[in-house]
Chimera marker file (.cmm) of the C-alpha trace (Angstrom):
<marker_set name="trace">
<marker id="1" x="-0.432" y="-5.656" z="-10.089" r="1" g="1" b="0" radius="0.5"/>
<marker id="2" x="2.612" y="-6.488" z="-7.582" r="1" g="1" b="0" radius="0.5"/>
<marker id="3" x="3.503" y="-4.052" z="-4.872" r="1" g="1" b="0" radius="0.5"/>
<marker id="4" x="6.213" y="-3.186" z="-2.345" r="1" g="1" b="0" radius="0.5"/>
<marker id="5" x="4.007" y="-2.573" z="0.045" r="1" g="1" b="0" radius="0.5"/>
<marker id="6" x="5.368" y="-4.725" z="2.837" r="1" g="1" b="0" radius="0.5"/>
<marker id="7" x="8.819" y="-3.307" z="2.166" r="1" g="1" b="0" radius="0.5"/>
<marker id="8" x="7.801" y="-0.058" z="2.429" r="1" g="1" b="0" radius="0.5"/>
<marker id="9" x="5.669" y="-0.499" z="5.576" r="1" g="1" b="0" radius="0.5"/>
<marker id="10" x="8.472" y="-2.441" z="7.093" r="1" g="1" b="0" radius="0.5"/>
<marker id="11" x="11.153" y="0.845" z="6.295" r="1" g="1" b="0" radius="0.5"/>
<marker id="12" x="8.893" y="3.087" z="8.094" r="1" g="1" b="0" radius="0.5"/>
<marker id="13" x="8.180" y="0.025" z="10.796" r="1" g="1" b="0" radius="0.5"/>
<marker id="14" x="4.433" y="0.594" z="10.651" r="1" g="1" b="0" radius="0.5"/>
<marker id="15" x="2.510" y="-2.446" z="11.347" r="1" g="1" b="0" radius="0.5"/>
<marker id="16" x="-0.800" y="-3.332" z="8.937" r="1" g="1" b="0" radius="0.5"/>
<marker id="17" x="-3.103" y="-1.922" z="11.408" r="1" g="1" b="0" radius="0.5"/>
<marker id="18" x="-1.547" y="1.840" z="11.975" r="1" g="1" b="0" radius="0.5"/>
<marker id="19" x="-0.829" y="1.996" z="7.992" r="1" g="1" b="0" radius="0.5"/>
<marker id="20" x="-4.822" y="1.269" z="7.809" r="1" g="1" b="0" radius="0.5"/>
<marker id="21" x="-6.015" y="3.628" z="9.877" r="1" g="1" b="0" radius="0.5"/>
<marker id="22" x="-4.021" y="6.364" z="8.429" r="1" g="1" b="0" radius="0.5"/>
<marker id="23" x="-5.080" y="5.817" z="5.064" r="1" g="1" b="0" radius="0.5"/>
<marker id="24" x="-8.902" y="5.269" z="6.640" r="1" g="1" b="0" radius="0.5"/>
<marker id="25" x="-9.269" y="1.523" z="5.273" r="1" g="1" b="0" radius="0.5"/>
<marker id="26" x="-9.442" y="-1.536" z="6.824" r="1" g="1" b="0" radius="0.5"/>
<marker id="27" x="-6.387" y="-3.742" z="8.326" r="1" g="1" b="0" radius="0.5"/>
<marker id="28" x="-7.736" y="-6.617" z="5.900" r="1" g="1" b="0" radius="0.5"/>
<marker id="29" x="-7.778" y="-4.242" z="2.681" r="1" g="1" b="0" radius="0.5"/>
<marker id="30" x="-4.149" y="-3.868" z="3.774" r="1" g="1" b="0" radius="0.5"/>
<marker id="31" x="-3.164" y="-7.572" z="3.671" r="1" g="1" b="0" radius="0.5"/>
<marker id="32" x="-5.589" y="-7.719" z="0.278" r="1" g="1" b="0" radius="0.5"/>
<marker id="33" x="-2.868" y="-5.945" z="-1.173" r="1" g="1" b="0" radius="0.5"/>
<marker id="34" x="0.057" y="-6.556" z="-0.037" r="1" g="1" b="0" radius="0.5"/>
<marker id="35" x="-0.801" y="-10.537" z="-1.172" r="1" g="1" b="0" radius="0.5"/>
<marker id="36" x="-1.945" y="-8.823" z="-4.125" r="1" g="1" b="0" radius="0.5"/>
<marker id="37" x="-5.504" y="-10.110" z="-4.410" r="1" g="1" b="0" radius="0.5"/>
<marker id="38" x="-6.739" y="-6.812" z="-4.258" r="1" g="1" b="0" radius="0.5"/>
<marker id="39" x="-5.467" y="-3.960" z="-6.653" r="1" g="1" b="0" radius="0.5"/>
<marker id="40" x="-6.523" y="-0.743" z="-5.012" r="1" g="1" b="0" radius="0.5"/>
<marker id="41" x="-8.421" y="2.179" z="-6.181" r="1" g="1" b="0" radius="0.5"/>
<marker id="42" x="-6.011" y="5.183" z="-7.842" r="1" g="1" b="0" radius="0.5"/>
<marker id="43" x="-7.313" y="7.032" z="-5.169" r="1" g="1" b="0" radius="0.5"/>
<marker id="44" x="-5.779" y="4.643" z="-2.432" r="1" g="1" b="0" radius="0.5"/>
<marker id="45" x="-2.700" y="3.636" z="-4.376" r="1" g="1" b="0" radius="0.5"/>
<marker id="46" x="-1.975" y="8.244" z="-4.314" r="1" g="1" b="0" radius="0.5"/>
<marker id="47" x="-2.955" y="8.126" z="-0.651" r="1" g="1" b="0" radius="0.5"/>
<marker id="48" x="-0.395" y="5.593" z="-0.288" r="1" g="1" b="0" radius="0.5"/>
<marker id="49" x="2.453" y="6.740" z="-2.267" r="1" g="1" b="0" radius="0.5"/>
<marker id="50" x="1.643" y="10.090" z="-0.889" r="1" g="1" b="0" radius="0.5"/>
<marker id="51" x="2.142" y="8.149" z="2.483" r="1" g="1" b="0" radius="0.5"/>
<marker id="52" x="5.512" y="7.561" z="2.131" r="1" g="1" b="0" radius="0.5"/>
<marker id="53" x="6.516" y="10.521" z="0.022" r="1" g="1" b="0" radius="0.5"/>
<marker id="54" x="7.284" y="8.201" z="-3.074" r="1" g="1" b="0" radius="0.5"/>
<marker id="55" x="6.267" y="8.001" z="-6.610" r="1" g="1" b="0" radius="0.5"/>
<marker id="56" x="3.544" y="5.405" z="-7.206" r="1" g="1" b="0" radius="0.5"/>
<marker id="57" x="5.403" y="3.412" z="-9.419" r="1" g="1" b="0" radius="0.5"/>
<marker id="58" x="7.881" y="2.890" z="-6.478" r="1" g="1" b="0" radius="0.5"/>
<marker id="59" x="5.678" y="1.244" z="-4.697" r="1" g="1" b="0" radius="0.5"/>
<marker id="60" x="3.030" y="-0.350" z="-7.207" r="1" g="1" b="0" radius="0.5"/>
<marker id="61" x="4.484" y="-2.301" z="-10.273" r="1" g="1" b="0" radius="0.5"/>
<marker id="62" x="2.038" y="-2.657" z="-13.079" r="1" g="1" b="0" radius="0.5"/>
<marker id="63" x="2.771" y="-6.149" z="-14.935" r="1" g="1" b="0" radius="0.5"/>
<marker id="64" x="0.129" y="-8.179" z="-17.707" r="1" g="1" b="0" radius="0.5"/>
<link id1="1" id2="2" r="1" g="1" b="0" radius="0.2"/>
<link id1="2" id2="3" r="1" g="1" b="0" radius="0.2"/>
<link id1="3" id2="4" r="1" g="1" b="0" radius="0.2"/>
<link id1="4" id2="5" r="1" g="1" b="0" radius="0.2"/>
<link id1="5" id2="6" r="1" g="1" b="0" radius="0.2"/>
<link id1="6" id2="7" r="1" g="1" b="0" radius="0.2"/>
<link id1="7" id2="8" r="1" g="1" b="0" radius="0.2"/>
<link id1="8" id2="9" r="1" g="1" b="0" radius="0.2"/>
<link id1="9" id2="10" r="1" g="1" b="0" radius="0.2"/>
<link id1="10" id2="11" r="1" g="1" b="0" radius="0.2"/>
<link id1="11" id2="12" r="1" g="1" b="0" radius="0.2"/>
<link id1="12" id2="13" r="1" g="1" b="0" radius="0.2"/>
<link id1="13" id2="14" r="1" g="1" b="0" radius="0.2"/>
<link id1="14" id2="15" r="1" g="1" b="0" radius="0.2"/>
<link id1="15" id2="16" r="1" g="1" b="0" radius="0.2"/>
<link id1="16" id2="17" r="1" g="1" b="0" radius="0.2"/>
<link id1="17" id2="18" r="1" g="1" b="0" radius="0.2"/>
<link id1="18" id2="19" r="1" g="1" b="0" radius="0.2"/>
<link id1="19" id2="20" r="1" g="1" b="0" radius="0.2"/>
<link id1="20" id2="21" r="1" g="1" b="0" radius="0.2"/>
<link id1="21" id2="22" r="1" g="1" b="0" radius="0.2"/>
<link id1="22" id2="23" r="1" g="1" b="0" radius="0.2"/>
<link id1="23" id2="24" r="1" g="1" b="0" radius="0.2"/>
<link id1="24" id2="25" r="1" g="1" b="0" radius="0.2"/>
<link id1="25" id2="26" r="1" g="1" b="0" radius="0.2"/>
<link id1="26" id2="27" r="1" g="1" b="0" radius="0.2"/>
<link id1="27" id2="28" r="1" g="1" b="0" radius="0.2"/>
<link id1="28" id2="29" r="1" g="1" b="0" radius="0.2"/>
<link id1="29" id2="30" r="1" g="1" b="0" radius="0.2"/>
<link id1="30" id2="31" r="1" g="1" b="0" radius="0.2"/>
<link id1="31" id2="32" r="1" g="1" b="0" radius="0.2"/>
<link id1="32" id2="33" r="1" g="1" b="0" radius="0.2"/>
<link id1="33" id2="34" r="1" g="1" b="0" radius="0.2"/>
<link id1="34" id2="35" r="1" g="1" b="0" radius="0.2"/>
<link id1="35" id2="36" r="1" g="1" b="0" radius="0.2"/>
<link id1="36" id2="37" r="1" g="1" b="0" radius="0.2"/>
<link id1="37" id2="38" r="1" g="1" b="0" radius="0.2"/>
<link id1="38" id2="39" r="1" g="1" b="0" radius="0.2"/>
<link id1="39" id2="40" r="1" g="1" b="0" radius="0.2"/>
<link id1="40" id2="41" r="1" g="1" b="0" radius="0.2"/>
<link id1="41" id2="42" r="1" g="1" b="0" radius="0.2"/>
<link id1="42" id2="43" r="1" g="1" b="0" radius="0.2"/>
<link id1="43" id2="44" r="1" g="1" b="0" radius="0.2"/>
<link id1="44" id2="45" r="1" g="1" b="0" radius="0.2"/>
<link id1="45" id2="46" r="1" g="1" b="0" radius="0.2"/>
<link id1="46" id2="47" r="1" g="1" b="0" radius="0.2"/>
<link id1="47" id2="48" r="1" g="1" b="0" radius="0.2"/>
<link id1="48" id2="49" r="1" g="1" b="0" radius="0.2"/>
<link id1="49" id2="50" r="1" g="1" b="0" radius="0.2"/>
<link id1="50" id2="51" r="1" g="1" b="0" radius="0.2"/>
<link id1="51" id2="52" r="1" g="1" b="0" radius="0.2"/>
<link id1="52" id2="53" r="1" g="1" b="0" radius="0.2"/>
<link id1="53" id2="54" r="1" g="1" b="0" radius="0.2"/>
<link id1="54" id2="55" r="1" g="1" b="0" radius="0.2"/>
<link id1="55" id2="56" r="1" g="1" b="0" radius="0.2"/>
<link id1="56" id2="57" r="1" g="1" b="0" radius="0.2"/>
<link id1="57" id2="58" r="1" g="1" b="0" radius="0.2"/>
<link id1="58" id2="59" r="1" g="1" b="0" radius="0.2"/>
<link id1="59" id2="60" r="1" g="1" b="0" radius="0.2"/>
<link id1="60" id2="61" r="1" g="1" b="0" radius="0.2"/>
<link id1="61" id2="62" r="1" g="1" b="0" radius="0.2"/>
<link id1="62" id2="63" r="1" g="1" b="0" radius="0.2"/>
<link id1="63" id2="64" r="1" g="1" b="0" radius="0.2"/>
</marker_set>
């Protein structure tokens, strides 16, 4: 699944490591996604959208 993680982060200017600590994972679960080698939970990907106040499917992009 491909993201817009990075752009988002980058809007708000929140580096990997404050982004993970607000959401309570880990900086590397953070860079596992926004390479996309890691799809995250639906749990997460909420806590995220919820984040920055957007719809998930503004930030996550489902593709086969």
């Amino acid at each position: 699944m491909k993201n817009k993680l990075k752009v988002y982060r980058a809007i708000q200017d929140i580096t990997q490591e404050e982004l993970a600590k607000k959401l309570g994972v880990t900086r590397q679960t953070i860079i596992a996604i926004e390479k996309n080698k890691y799809d995250p939970s639906l749990l997460l990907a909420f806590k995220i959208a919820e984040f920055f106040k957007v719809k998930i499917e503004d930030i996550f992009i489902y593709s086969d």
